[in-house]
C-alpha positions in Angstrom: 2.5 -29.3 0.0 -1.4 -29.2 -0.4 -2.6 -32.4 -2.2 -5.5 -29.9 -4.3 -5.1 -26.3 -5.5 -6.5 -25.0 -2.4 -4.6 -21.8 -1.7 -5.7 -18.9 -3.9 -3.9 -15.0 -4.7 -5.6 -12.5 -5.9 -3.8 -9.2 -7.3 -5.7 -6.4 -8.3 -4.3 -4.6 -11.9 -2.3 -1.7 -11.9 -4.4 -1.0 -9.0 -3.5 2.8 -8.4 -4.2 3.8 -11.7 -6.5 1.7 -12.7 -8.6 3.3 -9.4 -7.8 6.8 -11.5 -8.9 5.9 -14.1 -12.5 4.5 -12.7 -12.7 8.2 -11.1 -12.0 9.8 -14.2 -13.8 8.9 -17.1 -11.4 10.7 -19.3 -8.6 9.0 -18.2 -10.1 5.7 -19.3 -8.2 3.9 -21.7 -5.4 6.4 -21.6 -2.0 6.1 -20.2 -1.8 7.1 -16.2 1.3 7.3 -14.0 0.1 7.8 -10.7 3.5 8.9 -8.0 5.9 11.5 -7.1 4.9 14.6 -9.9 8.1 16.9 -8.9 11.4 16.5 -10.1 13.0 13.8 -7.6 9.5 11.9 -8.0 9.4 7.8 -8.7 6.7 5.8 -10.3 4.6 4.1 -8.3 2.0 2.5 -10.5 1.7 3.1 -14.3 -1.4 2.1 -16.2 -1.2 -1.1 -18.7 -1.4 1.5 -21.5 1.8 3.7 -20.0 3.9 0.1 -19.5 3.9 -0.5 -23.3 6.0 2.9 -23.3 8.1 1.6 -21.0 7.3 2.9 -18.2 7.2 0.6 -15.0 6.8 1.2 -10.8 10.3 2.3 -9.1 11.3 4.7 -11.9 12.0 8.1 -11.8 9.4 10.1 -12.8 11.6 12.8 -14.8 12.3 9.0 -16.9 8.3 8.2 -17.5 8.1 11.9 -18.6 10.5 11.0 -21.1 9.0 7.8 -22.3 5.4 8.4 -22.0 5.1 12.6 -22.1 1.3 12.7 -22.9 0.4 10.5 -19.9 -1.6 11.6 -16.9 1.1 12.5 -14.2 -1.0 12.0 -10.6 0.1 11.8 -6.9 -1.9 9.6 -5.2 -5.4 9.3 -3.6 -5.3 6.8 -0.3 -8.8 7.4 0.4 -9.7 6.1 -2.5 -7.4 2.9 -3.1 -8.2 2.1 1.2 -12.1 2.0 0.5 -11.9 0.3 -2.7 -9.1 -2.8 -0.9 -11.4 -2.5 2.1 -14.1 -3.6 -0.5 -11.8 -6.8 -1.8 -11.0 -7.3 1.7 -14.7 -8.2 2.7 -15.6 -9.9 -0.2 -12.3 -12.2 0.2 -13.4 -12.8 3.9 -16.8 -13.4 3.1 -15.4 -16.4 1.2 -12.8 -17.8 3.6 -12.1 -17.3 7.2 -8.5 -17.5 6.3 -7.8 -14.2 4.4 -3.9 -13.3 4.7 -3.8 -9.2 3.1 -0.2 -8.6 1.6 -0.6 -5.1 0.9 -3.6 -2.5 -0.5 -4.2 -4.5 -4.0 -3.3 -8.4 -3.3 -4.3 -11.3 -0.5 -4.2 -14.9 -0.3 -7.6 -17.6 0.4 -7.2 -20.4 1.5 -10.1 -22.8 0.2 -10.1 -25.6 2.1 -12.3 -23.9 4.1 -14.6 -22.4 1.5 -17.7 -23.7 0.5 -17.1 -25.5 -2.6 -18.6 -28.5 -3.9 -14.8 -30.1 -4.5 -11.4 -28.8 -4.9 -11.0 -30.2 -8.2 -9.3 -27.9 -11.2 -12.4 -27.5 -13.0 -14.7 -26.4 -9.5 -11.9 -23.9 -8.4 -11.6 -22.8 -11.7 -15.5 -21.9 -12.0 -15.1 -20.6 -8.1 -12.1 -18.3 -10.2 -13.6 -17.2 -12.4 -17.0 -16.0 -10.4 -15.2 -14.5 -7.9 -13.0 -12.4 -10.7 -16.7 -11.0 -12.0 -17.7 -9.9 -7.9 -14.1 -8.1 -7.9 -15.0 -5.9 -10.6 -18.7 -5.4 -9.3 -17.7 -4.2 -5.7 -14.6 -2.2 -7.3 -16.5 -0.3 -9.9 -15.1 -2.2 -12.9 -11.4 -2.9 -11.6 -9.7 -5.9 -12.4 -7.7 -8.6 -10.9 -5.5 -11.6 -12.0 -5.9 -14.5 -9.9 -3.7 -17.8 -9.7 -4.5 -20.9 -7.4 -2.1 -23.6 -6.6 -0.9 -25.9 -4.1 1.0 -23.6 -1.9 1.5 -20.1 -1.7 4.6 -19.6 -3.8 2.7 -21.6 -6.7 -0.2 -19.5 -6.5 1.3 -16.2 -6.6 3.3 -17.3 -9.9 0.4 -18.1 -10.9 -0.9 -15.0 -10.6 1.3 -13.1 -12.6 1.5 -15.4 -16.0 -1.6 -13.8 -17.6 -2.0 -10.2 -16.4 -4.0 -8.4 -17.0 -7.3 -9.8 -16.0 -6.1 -13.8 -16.0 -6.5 -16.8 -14.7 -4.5 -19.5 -13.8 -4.7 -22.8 -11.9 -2.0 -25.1 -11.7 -3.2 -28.8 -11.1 -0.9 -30.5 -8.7 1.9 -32.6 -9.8 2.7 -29.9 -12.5 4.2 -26.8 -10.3 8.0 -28.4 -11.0 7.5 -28.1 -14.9 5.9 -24.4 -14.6 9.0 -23.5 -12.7 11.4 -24.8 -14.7 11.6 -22.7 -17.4 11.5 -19.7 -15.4 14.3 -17.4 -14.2 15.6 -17.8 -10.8 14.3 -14.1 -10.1 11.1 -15.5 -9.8 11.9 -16.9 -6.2 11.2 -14.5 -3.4 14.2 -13.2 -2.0 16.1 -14.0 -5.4 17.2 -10.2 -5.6 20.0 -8.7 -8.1 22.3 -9.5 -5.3 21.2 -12.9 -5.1 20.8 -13.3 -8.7 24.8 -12.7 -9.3 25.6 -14.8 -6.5 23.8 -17.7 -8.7 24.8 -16.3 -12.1 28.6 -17.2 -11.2 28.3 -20.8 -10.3 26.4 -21.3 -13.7 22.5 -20.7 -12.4 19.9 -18.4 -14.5 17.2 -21.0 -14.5 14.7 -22.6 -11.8 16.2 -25.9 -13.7 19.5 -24.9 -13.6 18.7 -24.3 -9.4 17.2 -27.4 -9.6 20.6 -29.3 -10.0 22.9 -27.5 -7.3 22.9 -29.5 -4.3 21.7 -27.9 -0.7 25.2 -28.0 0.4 26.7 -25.8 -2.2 23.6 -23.0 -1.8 24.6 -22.5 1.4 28.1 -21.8 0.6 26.9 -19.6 -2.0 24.2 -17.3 -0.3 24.4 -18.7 3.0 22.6 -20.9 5.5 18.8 -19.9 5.2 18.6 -18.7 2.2 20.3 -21.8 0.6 18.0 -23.5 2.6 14.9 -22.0 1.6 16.2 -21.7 -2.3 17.0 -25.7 -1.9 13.0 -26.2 -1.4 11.2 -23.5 -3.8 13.4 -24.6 -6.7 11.3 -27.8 -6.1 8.3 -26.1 -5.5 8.1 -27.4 -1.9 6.4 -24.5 0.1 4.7 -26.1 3.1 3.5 -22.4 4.6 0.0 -21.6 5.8 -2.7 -18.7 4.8 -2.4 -16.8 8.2 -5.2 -14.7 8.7 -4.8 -11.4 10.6 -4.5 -11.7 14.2 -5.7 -9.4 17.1 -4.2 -6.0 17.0 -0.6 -6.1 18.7 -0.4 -2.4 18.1 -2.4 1.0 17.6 -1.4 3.8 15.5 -3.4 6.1 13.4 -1.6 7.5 10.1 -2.5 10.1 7.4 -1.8 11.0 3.8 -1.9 14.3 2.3 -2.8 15.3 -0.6 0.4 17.6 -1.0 4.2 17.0 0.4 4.4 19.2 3.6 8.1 20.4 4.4 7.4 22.5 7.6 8.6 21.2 10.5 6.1 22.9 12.9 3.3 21.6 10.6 4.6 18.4 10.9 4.8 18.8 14.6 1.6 19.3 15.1 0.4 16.8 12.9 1.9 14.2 15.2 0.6 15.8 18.5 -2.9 15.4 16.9 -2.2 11.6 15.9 -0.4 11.1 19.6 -3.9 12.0 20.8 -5.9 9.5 18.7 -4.0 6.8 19.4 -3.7 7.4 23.5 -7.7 8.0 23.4 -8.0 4.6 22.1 -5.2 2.8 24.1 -7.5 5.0 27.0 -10.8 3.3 25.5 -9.0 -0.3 25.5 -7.9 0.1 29.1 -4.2 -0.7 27.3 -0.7 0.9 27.6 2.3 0.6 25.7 6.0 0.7 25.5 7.2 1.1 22.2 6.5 4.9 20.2 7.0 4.2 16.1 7.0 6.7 13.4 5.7 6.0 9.9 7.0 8.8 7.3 6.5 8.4 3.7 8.4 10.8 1.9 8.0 12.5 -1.7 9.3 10.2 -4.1 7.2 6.8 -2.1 10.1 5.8 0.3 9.0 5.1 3.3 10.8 5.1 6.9 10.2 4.2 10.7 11.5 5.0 13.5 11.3 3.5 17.3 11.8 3.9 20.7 11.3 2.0 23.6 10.3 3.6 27.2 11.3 2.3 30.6 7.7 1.3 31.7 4.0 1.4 29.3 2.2 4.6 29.1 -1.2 5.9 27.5 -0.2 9.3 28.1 -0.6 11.5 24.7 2.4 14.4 26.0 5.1 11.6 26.3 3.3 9.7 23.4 4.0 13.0 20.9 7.3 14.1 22.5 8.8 11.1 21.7 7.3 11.0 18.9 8.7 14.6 17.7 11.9 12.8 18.6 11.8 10.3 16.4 11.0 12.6 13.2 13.9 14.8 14.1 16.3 11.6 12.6 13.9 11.5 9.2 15.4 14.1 6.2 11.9 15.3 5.5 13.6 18.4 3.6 12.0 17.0 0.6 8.5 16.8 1.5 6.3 14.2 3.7 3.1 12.6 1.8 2.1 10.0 4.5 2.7 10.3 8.4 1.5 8.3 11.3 2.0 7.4 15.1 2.0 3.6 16.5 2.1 2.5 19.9 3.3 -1.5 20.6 4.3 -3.5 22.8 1.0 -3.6 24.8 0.0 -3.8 28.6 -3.4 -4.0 30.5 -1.5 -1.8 32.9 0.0 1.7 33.2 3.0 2.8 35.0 2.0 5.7 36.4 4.9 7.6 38.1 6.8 6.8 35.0 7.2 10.7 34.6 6.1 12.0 37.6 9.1 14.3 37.2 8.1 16.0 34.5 5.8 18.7 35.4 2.3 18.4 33.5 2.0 21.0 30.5 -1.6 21.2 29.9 -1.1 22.9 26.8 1.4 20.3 25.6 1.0 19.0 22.7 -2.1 20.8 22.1 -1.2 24.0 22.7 -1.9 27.5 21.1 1.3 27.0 18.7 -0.1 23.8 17.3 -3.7 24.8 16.8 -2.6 28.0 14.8 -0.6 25.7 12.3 -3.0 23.1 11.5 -5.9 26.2 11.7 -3.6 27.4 8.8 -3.4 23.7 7.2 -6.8 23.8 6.6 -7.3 27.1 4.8 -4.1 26.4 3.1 -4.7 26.5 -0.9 -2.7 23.5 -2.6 -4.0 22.1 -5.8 -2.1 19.0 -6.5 -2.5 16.7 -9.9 -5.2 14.3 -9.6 -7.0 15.4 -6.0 -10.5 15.8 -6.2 -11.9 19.2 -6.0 -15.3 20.7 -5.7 -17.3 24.0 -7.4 -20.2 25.9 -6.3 -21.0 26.2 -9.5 -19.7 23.6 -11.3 -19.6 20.8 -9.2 -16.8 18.2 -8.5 -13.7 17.2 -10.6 -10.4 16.9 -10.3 -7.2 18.9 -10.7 -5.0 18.1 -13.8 -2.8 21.0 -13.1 -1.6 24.1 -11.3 0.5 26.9 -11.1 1.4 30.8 -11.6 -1.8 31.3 -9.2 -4.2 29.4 -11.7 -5.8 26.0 -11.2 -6.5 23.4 -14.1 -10.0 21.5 -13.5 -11.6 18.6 -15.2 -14.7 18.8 -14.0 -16.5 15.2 -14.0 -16.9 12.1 -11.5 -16.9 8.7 -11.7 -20.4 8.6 -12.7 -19.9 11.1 -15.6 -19.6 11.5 -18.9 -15.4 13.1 -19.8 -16.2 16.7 -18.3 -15.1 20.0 -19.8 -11.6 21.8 -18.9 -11.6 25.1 -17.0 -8.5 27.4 -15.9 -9.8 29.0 -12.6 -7.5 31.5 -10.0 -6.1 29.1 -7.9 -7.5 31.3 -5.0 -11.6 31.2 -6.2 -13.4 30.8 -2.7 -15.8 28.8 -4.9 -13.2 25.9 -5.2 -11.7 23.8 -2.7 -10.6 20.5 -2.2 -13.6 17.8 -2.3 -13.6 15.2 1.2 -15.6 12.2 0.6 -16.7 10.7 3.7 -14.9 7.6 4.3 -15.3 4.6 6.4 -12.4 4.1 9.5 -9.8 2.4 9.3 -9.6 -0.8 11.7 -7.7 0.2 14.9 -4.0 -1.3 14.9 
């Protein structure tokens, strides 16, 4: 335990949809379910003004329909959240070497080694509360809810006791009385299963935690966990802000803007991304063992798949084959949103007779097949809710709905004014689906 509030989380509000609703000026204000649209969608992030309806991530969406009907039902836009965390990202690192990302929307800082006068409450709380007002200038207007403690559990509590838009710091000597109060669920790892385990010997509480002995948590939940429970229950969490280390892996992975369900499509989608990421393992002078598969499905589950080969190789043909592998043991039936390729397990060598039984196929996995389905990918005319859109004539927007061979169109940008509705034939050659150049990701 720190002996100053020195460790910092930020967490970015309702950060899918509040991004939606910066990008759409009508939206603004409005309640905005952004997820699966179909019928076996979930929720993935609802709007501040769609959660007082009920609505909350992890629900079906056929339920939010039910609570909230006159919301704004989007699937998501990853170009848009990436650049706008890539944006937090820099400003967080600009402050502190020590930047540890914990997804898209939320990071820890560690402080100590930030330039600040003292690590007092009163000069982290004015560090806070400026570096809450650059969020929302290099976002556009979005808004985050930061908490600073002594360690990392503290702070992320923290973090969530006045959302939207708060700030907490907890001065030290005080993070046993915040817990207290609190319900065990508040622990990480403290799941429903978890939760019962404690709920029969008596414990709802962090206080009522408080009084079971280490001893008897292990009985109950067993040997780590007890231990680990023992400690946060009194707030002792001794772990460091680990910033991100040197790639251990490459991978390149993709989100579409509709579900794709053809296997051949899909295919060939990984044949292309088996190429990337050879061509940089090729650029690195690196090899590598282990093939993964990242699929994200329809309704925001995700699932990977590994293998491991007998020796390293940078070579795109086994790279994709085992690769296509891999996505045969994924139900995709429903639809895939997201899809990507890693290679691990890295080597500054290549073993090159690995397959030197397998005749080369210089068509494989580029060959004529592949190129004729994504050549057809791209003309392909899918207008899903929420993707941006362009007009020869009347500019960009975005698509609030579709169907029966018509396409719904607001047309108005983030630097807009609300724009005015138009119903056009969901095959107009003047309207297609609007690309906004975006920066790389980071290889790995």
């Amino acid at each position: 335990m720190r002996a100053e509030p020195t460790i910092l989380h930020v967490d970015l509000d309702a950060f899918f949809a509040a991004v939606e609703q910066r990008d759409k000026p009508s939206l603004r204000g409005k309640p905005v379910v952004v997820g699966g649209v179909g019928g076996r969608g979930v929720v993935s992030t609802a709007s501040y003004e769609a959660r007082a309806f009920g609505v909350h991530s992890a629900m079906p969406t056929a339920e939010a329909r039910r609570r909230c009907p006159n919301a704004a039902f989007l699937t998501g836009r990853f170009h848009a959240y990436r650049e706008t965390s890539r944006a937090v990202m820099a400003l967080l690192r600009g402050i502190s070497p020590l930047v540890e990302p914990l997804s898209l929307d939320e990071a820890f800082v560690d402080l100590a080694e930030a330039d600040l006068p003292d690590h007092s409450v009163t000069a982290v709380s004015a560090f806070a509360r400026d570096l809450k007002a650059r969020v929302r200038e290099v976002t556009g207007g979005l808004t985050g809810s930061v908490g600073v403690g002594t360690s990392k559990f503290i702070a992320k509590i923290a973090s969530d006791l006045d959302k939207p838009d708060g700030l907490v710091v907890v001065a030290p000597g005080n993070e046993r009385d915040l817990l207290r109060p609190m319900q065990v669920t508040v622990i990480p790892g403290v799941g429903p299963a978890t939760a019962e385990s404690l709920r029969r010997i008596g414990v709802h509480t962090v206080a009522e935690l408080e009084q079971i002995s280490e001893d008897e948590l292990v009985r109950v939940v067993g040997r780590s966990h007890g231990r680990s429970l023992y400690l946060l229950a009194r707030a002792q969490d001794d772990r460091p802000v680990v910033a991100e280390r040197e790639a251990k892996s490459v991978s390149v992975e993709d989100t579409y803007d509709t579900d794709h369900v053809d296997r051949r499509l899909l295919a060939a989608l990984l044949d292309r991304q088996a190429g990337k990421v050879t061509e940089r393992l090729q650029k690195a002078r690196l090899s590598g063992r282990t093939v993964t598969v990242k699929v994200r499905l329809h309704d925001f589950s995700t699932h990977t798949r590994s293998a491991t080969l007998p020796g390293p190789t940078d070579d795109a043909r086994t790279v994709a084959r085992v690769a296509r592998s891999l996505l045969g043991d994924v139900d995709t039936s429903g639809g895939v949103r997201l899809l990507g390729v890693g290679v691990s397990g890295l080597a500054d060598w290549i073993q090159d007779d690995l397959f030197a039984d397998q005749e080369p196929d210089e068509t494989d996995p580029f060959d004529e097949e592949t190129e004729t389905v994504l050549a057809r990918l791209s003309h392909r005319r899918v207008w899903a809710p929420g993707m941006d859109v362009e007009h020869d004539v009347h500019g960009r927007g975005w698509v609030w709905g579709a169907g029966r061979g018509v396409v719904t169109v607001r047309f108005e940008t983030a630097d807009t004014p609300p724009g005015r509705v138009l119903s056009l034939a969901a095959d107009d050659p003047e309207l297609r689906p609007y690309s906004p150049q975006v920066s790389e990701p980071p290889e790995g």
